[in-house]
N, C-alpha and C positions, 0 to 999 in steps of 0.2 A: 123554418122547420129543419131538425136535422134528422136524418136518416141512414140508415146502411145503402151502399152506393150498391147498384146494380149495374150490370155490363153493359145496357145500354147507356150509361150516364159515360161510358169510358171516352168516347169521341170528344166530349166538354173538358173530361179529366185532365185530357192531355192538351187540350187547348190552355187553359189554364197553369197546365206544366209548362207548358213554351212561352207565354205571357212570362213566367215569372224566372223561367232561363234567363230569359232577354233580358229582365231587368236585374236578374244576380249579375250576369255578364259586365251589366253598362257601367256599375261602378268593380268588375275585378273582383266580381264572387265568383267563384265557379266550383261551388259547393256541390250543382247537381250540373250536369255536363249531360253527352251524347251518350254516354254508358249506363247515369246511373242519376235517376230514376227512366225507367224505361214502361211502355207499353205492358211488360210483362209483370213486371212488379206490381201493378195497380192490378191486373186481372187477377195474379192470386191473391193479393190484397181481397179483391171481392170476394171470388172464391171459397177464400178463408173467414170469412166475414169480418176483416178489420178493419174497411173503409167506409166511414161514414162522408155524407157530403151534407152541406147546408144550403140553404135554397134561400134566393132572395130576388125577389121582381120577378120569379117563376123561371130562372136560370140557377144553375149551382154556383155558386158563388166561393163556394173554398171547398176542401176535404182536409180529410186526418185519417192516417192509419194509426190505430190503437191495437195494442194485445199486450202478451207479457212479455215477449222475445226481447234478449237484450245482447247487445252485439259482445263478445268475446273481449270488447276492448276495454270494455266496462268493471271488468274486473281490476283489482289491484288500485279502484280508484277508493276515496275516502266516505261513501257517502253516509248519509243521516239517519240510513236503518239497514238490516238485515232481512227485513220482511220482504215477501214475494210483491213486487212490485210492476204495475201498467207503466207502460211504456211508449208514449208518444214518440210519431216515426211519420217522413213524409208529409208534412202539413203547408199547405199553402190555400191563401183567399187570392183571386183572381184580383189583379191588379185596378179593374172596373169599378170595383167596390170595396175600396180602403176607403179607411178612417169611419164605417161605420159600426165598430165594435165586432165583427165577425170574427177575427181571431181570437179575439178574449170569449167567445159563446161558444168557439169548439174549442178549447181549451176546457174552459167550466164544464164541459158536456163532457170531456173526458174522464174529471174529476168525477162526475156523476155514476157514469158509467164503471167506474172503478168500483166507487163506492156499493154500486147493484151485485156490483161479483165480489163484496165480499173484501175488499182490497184498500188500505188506507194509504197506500204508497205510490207515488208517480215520480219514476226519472226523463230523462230526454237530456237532449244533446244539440246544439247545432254549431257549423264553422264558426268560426271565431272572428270572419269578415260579415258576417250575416247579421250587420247593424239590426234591421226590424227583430229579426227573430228575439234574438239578446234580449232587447229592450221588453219586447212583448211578455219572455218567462219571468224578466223581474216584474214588470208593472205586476204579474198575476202571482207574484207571492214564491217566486221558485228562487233555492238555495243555489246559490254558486259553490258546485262543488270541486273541480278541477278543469284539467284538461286532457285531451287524450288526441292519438295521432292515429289519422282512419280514412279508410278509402284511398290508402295514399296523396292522400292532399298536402300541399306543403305547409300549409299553416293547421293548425293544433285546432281542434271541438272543442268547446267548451260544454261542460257538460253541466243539470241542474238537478234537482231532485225537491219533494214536497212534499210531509205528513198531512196528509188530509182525517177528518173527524166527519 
């Protein structure tokens, strides 16, 4: 089941954000660090209502921040339309429970959700050492659109984008 996360779920949230720190870290990602994703992010996340979580074995098993907000860096890149576009940010399934399709069902959920507002476009973006993520926006059909430099990271985003019907 997926749902909009509520601020009790935040204490798992972030358990799960450190799960998967440690394992950005282990191979030399350090995509999201001690600044950024933080505590506060994920409460206005809820706040905002962009954080859904998915539930599996009756534990959250991953999240996604979805809405339309799209980082300033995004500009001047090449993408696939000009239409007002959802925007995947923030996603990670808890290390516990890989390999059993959770990323690919908050990903289609997003798609879905897009689709409820009205919206046939989805971009996103992740580091360009973040092997899983990569892998997972092509298995699920997303354009390689370029690259972009953010968060001052020394290696380059790679960014994607998606006509959805």
């Amino acid at each position: 089941m997926i749902r909009k996360a509520v601020l009790v779920d935040i204490d798992q949230i972030m358990d799960i954000l450190n799960k998967t720190k440690a394992e950005m870290h282990s191979y030399n990602n350090f995509q999201w660090d001690k600044n950024y994703p933080n505590r506060e992010d994920f409460i206005n996340d809820i706040k905002k209502e962009n954080l859904y979580c998915i539930e599996h074995e009756k534990s959250i098993a991953g999240f996604v921040c979805a809405n339309t907000t799209q980082p300033i860096e995004y500009n001047g890149l090449n993408w696939s339309s000009t239409k007002e576009a959802m925007v995947i940010h923030r996603m990670s399934v808890n290390p516990e429970f890989r390999q059993k399709g959770i990323g690919t069902k908050l990903i289609k959920f997003v798609e879905r959700l897009a689709i409820k507002n009205n919206i046939e476009y989805l971009k996103t973006d992740t580091y360009s050492l973040n092997v899983k993520m990569n892998n997972l926006f092509k298995k699920c059909g997303y354009n390689f659109i370029g690259e972009m430099n953010f968060l001052g990271k020394e290696k380059p985003f790679y960014c994607y984008d998606i006509i959805i019907k």
